[in-house]
N, C-alpha and C positions, 0 to 999 in steps of 0.2 A: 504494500500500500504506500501511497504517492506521504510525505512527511511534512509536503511542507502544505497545508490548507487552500492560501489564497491562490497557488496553482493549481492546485485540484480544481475548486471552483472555477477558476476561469476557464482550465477545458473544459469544465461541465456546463457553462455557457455559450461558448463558442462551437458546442453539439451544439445543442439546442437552437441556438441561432440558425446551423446548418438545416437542421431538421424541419425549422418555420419553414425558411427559404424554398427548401425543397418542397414541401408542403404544400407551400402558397404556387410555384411553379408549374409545378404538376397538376393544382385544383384549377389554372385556369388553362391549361392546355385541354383539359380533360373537360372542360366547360364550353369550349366551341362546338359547335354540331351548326354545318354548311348545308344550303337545299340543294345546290348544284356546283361545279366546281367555278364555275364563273364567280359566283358567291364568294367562297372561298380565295381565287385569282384576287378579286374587286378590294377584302379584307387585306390580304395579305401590302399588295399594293397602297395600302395607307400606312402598313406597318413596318416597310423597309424602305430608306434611302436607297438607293443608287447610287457608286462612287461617282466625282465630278465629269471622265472622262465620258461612261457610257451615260450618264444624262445628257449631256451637252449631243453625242451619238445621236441619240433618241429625239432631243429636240429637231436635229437638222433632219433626222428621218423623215419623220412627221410634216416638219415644213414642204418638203419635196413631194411631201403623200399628199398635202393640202393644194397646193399648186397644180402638181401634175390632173387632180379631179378639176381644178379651176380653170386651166386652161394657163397661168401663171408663169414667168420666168422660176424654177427655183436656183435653189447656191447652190455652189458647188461644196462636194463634200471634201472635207478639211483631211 
């Protein structure tokens, strides 16, 4: 057995903390239920950045894709 007390307790806190954490992580993974994966897509999509590079990608896609239906010059890709 551990001799000196306030170490004991403290890893006996720093479970416990782990054990919330996990807890809490796993109750709200386990809490989503999707109707379709678009659903799910739509969610996820408010729930992850994108690094700076494929945003910026994504933006000039998009412009190209808005243009080329429009009839529009678009840019060229970088």
């Amino acid at each position: 057995m551990d001799s000196d007390p306030p170490k004991q307790r403290l890893r006996h806190r720093q479970a416990e903390e782990q054990s919330t954490e996990q807890q809490q992580t796993t109750g709200q993974q386990a809490g989503l239920a999707f109707e379709s994966v678009e659903e799910l897509l739509r969610y996820d999509n408010l729930q992850t950045v994108p690094p700076p590079a494929i945003a910026e990608r994504l933006k000039i896609s998009l412009e190209q894709e808005r243009h080329r239906r429009t009839g529009g010059e678009p840019h060229e890709y970088v």
